[in-house]
C-alpha positions as CSV (number, residue, x, y, z in Angstrom):
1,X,-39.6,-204.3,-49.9
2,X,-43.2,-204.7,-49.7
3,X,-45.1,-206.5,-53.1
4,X,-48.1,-207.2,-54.1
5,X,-47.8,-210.9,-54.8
6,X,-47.4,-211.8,-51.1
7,X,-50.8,-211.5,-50.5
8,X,-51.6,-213.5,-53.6
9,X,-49.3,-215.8,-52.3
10,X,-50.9,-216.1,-48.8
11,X,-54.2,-216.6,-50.5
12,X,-53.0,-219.4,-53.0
13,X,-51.7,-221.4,-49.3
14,X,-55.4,-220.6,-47.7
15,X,-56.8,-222.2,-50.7
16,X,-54.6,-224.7,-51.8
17,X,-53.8,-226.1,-48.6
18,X,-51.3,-228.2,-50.3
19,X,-53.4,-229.9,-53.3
20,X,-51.1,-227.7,-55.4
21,X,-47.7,-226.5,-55.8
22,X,-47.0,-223.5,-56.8
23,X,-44.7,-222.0,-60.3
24,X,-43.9,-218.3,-59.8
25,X,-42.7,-217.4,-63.3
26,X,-40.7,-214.1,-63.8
27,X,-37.4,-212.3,-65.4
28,X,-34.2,-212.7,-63.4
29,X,-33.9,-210.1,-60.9
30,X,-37.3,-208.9,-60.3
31,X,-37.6,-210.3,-57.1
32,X,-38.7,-214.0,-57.1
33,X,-36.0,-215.8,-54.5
34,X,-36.8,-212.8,-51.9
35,X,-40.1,-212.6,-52.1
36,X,-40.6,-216.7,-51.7
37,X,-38.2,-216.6,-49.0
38,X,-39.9,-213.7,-46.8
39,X,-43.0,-215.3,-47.5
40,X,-41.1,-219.1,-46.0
41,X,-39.6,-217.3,-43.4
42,X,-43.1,-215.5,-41.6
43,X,-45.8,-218.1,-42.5
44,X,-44.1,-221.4,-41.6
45,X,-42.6,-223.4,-39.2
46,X,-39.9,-224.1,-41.4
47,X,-38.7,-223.4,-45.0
48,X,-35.8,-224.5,-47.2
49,X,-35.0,-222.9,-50.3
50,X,-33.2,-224.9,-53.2
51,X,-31.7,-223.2,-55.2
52,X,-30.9,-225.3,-58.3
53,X,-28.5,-222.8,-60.0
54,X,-25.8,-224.3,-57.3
55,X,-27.6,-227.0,-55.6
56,X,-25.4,-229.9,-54.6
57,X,-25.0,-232.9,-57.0
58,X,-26.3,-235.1,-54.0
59,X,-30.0,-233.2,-53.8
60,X,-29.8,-232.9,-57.2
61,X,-29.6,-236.9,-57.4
62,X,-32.2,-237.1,-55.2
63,X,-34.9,-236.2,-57.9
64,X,-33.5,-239.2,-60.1
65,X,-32.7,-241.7,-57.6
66,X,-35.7,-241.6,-54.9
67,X,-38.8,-240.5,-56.6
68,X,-40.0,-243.5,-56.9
69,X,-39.8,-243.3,-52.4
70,X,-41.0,-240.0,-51.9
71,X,-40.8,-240.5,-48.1
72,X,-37.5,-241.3,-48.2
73,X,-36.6,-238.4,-50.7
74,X,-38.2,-235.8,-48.1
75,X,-36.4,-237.8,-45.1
76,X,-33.1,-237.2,-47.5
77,X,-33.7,-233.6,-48.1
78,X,-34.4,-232.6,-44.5
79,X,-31.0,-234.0,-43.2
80,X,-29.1,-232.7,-46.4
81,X,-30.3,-229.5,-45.7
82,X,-30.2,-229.7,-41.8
83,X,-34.1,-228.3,-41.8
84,X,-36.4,-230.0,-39.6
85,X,-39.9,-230.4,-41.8
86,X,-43.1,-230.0,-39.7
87,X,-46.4,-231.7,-41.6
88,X,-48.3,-229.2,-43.0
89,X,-46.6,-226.2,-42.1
90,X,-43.0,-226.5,-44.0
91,X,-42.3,-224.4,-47.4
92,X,-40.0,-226.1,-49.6
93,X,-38.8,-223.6,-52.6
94,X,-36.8,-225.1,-55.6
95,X,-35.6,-221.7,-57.1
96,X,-34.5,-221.7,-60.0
97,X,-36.4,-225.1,-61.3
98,X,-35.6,-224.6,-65.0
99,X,-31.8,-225.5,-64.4
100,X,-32.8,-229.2,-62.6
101,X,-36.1,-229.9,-64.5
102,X,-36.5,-233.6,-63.2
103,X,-37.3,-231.8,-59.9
104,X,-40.0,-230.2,-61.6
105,X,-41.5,-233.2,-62.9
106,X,-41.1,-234.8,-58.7
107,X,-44.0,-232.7,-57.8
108,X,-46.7,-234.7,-58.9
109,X,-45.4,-236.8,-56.5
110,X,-44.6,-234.5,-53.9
111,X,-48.0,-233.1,-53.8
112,X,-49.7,-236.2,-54.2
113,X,-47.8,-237.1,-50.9
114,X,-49.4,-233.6,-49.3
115,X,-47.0,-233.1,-46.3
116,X,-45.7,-230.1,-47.0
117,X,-45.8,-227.1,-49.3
118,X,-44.1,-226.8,-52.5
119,X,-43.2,-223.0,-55.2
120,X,-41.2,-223.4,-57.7
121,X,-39.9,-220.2,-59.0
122,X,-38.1,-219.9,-62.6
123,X,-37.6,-217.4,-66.1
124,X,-37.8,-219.5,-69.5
125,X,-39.9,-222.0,-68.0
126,X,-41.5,-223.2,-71.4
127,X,-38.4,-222.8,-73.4
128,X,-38.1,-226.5,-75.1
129,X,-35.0,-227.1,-73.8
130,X,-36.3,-226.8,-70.3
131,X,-39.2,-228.8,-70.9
132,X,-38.0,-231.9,-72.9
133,X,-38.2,-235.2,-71.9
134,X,-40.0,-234.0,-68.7
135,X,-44.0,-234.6,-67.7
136,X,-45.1,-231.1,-67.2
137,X,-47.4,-231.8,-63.3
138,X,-50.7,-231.1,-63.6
139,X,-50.9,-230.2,-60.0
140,X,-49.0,-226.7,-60.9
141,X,-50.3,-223.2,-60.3
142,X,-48.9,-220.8,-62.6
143,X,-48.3,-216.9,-61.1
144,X,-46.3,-214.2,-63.1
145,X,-44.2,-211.5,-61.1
146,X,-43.0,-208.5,-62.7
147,X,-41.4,-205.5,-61.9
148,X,-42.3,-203.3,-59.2
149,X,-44.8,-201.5,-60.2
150,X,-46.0,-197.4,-59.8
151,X,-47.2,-198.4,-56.0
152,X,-44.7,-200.9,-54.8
153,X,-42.2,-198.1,-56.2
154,X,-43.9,-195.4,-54.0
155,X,-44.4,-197.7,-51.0
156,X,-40.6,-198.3,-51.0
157,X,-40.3,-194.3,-50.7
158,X,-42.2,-194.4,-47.6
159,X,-45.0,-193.0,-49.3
160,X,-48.3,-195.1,-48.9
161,X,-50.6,-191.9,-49.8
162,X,-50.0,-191.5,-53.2
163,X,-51.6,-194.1,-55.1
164,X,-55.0,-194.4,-53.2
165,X,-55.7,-190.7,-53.9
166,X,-54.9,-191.5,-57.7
167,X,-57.4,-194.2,-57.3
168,X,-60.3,-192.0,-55.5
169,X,-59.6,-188.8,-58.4
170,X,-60.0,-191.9,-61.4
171,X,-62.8,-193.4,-59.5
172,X,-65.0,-189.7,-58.8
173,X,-63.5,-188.6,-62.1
174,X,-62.7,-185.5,-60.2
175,X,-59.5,-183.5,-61.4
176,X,-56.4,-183.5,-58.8
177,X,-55.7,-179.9,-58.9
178,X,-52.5,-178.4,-59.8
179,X,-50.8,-179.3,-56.6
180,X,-51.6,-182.6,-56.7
181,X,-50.9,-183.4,-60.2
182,X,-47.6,-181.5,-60.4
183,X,-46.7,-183.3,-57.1
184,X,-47.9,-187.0,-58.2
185,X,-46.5,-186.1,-62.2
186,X,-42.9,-186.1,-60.6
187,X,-43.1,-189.1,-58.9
188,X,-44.4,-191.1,-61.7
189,X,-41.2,-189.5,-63.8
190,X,-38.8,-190.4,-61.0
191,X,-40.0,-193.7,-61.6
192,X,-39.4,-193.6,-65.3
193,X,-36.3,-193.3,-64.8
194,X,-35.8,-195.9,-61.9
195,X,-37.7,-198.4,-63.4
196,X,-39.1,-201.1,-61.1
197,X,-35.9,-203.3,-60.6
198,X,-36.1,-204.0,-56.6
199,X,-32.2,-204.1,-56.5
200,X,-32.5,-200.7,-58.6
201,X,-35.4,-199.1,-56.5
202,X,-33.6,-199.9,-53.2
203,X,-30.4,-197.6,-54.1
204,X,-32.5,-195.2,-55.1
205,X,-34.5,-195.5,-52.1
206,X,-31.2,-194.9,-50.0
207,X,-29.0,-192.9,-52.1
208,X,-31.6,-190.4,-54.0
209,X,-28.5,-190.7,-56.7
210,X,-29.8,-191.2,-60.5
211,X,-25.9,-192.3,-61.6
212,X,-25.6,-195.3,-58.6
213,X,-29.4,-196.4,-60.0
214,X,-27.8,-196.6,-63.6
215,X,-25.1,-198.9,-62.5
216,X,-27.2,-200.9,-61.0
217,X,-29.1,-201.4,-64.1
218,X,-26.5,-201.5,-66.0
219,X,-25.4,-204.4,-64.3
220,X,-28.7,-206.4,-65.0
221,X,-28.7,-205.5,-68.5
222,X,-25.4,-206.9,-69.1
223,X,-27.0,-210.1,-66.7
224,X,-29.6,-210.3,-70.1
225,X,-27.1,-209.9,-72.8
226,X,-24.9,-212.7,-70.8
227,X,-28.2,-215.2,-70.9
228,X,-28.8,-214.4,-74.4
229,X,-25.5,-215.0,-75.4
230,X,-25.5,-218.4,-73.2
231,X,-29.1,-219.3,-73.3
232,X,-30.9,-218.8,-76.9
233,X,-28.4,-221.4,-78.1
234,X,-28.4,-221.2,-82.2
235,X,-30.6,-218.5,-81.9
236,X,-28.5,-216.6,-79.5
237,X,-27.3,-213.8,-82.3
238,X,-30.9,-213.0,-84.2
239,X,-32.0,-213.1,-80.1
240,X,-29.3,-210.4,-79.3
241,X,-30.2,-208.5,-82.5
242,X,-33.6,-208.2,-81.7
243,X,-33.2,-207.3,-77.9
244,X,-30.6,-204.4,-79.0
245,X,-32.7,-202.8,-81.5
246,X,-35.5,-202.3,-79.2
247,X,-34.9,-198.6,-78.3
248,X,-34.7,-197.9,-81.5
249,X,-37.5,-199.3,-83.1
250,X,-39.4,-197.9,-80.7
251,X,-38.0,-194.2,-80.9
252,X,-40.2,-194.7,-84.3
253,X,-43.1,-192.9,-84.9
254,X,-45.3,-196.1,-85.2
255,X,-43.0,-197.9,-83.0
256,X,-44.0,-201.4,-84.4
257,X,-40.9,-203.5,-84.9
258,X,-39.6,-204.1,-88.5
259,X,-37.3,-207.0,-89.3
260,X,-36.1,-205.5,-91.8
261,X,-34.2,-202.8,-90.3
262,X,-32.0,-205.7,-88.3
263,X,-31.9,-207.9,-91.2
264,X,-32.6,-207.3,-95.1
265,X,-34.1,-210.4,-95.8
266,X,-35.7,-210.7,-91.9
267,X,-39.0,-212.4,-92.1
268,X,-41.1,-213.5,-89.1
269,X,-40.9,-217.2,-89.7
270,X,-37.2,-216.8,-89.5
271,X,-37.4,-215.0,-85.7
272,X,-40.3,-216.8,-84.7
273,X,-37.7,-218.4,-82.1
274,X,-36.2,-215.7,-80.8
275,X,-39.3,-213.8,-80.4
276,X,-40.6,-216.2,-78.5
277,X,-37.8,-216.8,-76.0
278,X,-37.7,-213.2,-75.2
279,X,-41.4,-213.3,-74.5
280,X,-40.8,-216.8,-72.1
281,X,-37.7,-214.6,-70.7
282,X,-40.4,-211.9,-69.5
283,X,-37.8,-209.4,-70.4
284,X,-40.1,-208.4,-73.1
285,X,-43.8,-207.5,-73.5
286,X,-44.6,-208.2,-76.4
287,X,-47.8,-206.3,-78.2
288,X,-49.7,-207.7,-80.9
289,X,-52.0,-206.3,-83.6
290,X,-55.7,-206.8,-83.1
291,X,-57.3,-206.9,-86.4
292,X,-60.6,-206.1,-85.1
293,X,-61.4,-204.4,-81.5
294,X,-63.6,-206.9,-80.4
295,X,-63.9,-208.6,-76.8
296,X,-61.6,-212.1,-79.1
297,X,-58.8,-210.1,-79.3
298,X,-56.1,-213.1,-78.8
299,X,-58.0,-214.6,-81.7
300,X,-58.2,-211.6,-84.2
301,X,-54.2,-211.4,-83.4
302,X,-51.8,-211.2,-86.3
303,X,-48.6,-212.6,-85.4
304,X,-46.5,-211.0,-88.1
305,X,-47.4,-207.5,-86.4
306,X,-45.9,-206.2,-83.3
307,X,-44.5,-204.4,-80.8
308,X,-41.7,-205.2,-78.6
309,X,-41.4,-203.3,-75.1
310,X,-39.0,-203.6,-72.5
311,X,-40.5,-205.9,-69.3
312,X,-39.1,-202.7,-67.3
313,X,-38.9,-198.8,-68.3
314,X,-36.0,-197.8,-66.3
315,X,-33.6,-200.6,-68.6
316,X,-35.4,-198.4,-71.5
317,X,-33.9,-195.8,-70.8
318,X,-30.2,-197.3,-69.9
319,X,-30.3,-198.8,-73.3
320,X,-31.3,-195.8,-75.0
321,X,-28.8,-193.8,-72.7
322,X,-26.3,-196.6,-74.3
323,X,-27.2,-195.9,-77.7
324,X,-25.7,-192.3,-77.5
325,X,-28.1,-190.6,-78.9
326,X,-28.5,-188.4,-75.5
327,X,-26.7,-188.1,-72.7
328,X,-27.5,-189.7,-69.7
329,X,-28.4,-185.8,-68.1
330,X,-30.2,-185.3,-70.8
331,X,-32.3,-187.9,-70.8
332,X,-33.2,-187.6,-67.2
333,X,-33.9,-183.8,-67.1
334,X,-36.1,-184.1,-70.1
335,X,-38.1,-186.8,-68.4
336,X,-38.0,-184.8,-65.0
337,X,-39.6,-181.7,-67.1
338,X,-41.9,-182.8,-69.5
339,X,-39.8,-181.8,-72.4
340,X,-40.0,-185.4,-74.1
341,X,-39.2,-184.7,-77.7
342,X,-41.5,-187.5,-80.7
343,X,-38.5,-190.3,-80.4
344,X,-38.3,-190.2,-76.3
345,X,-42.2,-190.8,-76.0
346,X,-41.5,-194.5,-76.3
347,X,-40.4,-194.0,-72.4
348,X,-44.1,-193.0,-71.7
349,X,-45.8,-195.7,-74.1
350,X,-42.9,-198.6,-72.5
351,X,-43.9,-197.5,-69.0
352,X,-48.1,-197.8,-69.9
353,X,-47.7,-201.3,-71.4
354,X,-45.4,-202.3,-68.7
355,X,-48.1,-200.7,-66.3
356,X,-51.1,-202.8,-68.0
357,X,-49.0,-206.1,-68.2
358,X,-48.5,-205.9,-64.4
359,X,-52.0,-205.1,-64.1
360,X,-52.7,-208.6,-65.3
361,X,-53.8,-207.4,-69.3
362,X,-52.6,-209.1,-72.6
363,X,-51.0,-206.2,-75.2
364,X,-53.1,-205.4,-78.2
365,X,-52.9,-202.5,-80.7
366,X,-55.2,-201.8,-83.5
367,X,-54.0,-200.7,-87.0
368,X,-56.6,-199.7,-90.0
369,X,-57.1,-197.7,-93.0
370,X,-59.6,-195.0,-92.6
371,X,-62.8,-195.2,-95.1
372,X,-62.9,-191.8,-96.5
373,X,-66.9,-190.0,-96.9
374,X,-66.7,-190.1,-100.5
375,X,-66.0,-194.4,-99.8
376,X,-62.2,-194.4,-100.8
377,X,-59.6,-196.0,-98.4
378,X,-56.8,-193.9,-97.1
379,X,-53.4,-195.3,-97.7
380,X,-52.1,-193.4,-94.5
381,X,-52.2,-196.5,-91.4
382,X,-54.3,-195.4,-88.9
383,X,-53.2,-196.5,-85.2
384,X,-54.5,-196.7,-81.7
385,X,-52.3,-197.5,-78.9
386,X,-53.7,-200.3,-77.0
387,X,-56.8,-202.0,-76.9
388,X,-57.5,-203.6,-73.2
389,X,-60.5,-205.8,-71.7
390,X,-62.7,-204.6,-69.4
391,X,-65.7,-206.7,-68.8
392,X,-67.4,-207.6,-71.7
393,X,-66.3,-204.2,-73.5
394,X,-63.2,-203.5,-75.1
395,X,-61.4,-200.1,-74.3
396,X,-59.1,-198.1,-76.3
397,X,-56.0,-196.4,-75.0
398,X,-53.8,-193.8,-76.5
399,X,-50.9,-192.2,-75.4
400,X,-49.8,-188.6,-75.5
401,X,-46.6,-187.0,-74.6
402,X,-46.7,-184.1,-76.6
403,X,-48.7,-180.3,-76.2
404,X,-51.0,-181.9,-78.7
405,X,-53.6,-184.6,-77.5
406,X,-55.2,-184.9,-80.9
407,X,-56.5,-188.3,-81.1
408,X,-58.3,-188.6,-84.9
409,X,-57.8,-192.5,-85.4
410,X,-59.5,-193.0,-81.6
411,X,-62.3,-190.9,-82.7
412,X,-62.7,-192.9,-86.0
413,X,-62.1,-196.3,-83.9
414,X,-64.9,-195.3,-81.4
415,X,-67.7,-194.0,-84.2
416,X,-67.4,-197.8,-86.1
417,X,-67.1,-199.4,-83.5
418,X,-69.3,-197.8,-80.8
419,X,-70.7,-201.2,-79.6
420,X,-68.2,-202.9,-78.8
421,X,-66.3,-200.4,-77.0
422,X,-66.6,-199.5,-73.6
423,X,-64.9,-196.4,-71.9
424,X,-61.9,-194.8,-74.1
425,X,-59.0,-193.3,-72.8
426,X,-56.3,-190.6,-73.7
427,X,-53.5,-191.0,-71.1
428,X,-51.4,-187.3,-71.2
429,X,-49.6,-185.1,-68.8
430,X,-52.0,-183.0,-67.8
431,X,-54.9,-183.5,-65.3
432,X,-58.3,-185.5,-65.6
433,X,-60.7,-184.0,-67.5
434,X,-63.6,-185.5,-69.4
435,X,-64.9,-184.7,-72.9
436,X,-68.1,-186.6,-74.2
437,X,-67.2,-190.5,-74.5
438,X,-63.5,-189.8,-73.6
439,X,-61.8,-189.5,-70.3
440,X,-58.2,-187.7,-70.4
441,X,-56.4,-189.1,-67.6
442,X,-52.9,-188.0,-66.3
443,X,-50.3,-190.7,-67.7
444,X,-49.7,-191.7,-63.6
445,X,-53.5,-193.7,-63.5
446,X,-52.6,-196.3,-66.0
447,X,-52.5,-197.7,-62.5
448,X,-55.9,-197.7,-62.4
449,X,-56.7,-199.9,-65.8
């Protein structure tokens, strides 16, 4: 299936031109070993993927026996894997590089040698335990892959249309029409409910069957609870605890996680850890509170303060199908026809931060007090969705699933802080419209921010 990334990853070989290797970071099972492979297989020679998950102990050896010979370890590699290397026009992929990390450390050298070509691709790359006793190369590119996103979901339908005419309507501000909307509305719920899971998006791609898409979810959720469980090592039961309650924090009204519904005494110092590897899993997208909407966001952050989204919507909604709180049908005819009740909205926020993550933006809300006319301070916390970069301007985002598209705390946000916001946005279900400094936008063109 077609992605995005291979033309990012044609462009890094055009410019590189073998002066760097290249680390493709990503959750299991979003794609990574296929799309490094395709990419091998049509613009080289020759390619040989290494996959360190089951690599042989005699490559393995290789990376602690003949680095210090790098000509020797290539000539080594090349008969061990029966792959004839041409100069400057052979891809070698370790996948997996977090499982053998002295192979990691070898590309300094192997780059410095500049024969060949070099990705490494991995999940829980800066996890200490993958790191230690390792010199991280300084000759490493860094690239992040996640899920399929809203257009690499409709391209593997066939459908190549859709998304540049959501792109010309945002661009002209012009309204779609009710045609248009309904039609692009249901695509963007179908996908929802798929999620962006390439093994999940093919079935549905072939069968058209919601129930053979769930078990293929399924089955890479119970892949995540498995690495948990064998991965986050002491931490592996506060890790598990966090990563279940997700659906349910987020079916709150505020949706911001408390510790304290998981554990009474939970405090942020004590799942600092665990927090942390499901951010480095990238199973996560985690969203922190901006104390001040201002173009430093990363540095007004408050760590203590967050939200935690799934890295993919369509696991959303297995887990919350798992919690039993709706059934399966349910859940999908809801989504299908716009009936999402308060708690199922966290679908539609999940899939926008999931949207904006792939779209290359860092997760920020903003929480504040409002300052009444007569000078007192509400005790009612005021919220606004996400705050995103664009330019030099911050923007504000909010999103509505309901009839209602009231939006009080965005109007507050945007009359104290009118210069140092930029556009503002209210992302609903209905089509574009525009009302003074705010631009309703139907929930499909988060592809566009």
């Amino acid at each position: 299936m077609k992605r995005k990334i291979y033309d990012r990853l044609v462009q890094w070989k055009k410019e590189s031109n073998g002066r760097t290797a290249l680390l493709i970071e990503g959750a299991r099972r979003v794609g990574k070993s296929y799309i490094v492979e395709e990419f091998g297989r049509n613009e080289y020679a020759s390619y040989v993927l290494i996959n360190f998950s089951n690599a042989s102990p005699r490559i393995k050896n290789l990376f602690i026996n003949d680095v210090h010979d790098i000509p020797m370890l290539l000539q080594k590699l090349s008969n061990l894997t029966a792959t004839r290397f041409v100069e400057r026009n052979t891809l070698i992929i370790f996948d997996e590089v977090q499982k053998w990390p002295r192979a990691r450390e070898a590309i300094k050298f192997l780059v410095e040698d500049g024969r060949y070509d070099y990705i490494e691709t991995g999940s829980l790359i800066s996890i200490h335990e993958n790191v230690k006793n390792i010199i991280i190369p300084s000759e490493e590119e860094k690239m992040q892959m996640y899920p399929m996103d809203f257009e690499e979901f409709c391209w593997a339908m066939g459908d190549v249309v859709t998304v540049p005419a959501i792109r010309e309507h945002f661009e002209s501000h012009k309204p779609l029409g009710d045609d248009l909307h309904s039609s692009f509305l249901d695509t963007f719920r179908r996908y929802m409910i798929v999620g962006g899971m390439p093994m999940a998006v093919k079935e549905y791609a072939s069968s058209k069957d919601f129930s053979k898409v769930e078990r293929v979810k399924r089955q890479i959720i119970s892949l995540y609870k498995e690495d948990i469980g064998r991965l986050a090592k002491a931490n592996k039961r506060k890790t598990a605890a966090l990563y279940e309650a997700i659906p349910a924090e987020l079916s709150k009204h505020d949706k911001v996680f408390n510790l304290a519904d998981i554990d009474k005494n939970g405090k942020f110092s004590n799942y600092e850890d665990p927090i942390y590897w499901l951010e480095d899993s990238m199973v996560v997208n985690i969203c922190y509170n901006s104390s001040e909407p201002s173009i430093a966001l990363g540095l007004n952050r408050e760590l203590s303060t967050m939200k935690l989204y799934f890295g993919d919507t369509g696991l959303l909604v297995s887990m919350a199908i798992d919690s039993g709180t709706l059934t399966e049908n349910e859940i999908y005819i809801d989504i299908l026809q716009d009936r999402l009740h308060i708690n199922e909205g966290m679908f539609a926020e999940n899939v926008v931060a999931q949207a904006l993550r792939a779209n290359g933006h860092k997760l920020f809300f903003h929480t504040f007090y409002k300052k009444r006319e007569d000078g007192t301070i509400s005790k009612n916390r005021s919220e606004v969705d996400f705050l995103i970069k664009e330019g030099k301007r911050i923007s504000a985002v909010e999103v509505k699933t309901g009839k209602s598209t009231e939006h009080s705390s965005l109007d507050y946000l945007m009359d104290v802080y009118s210069k140092q916001l930029g556009q503002c946005y209210v992302l609903h279900t209905k089509d574009l419209r525009k009302e003074g400094n705010l631009l309703y936008l139907p929930i499909y063109m988060v592809v566009c921010l």
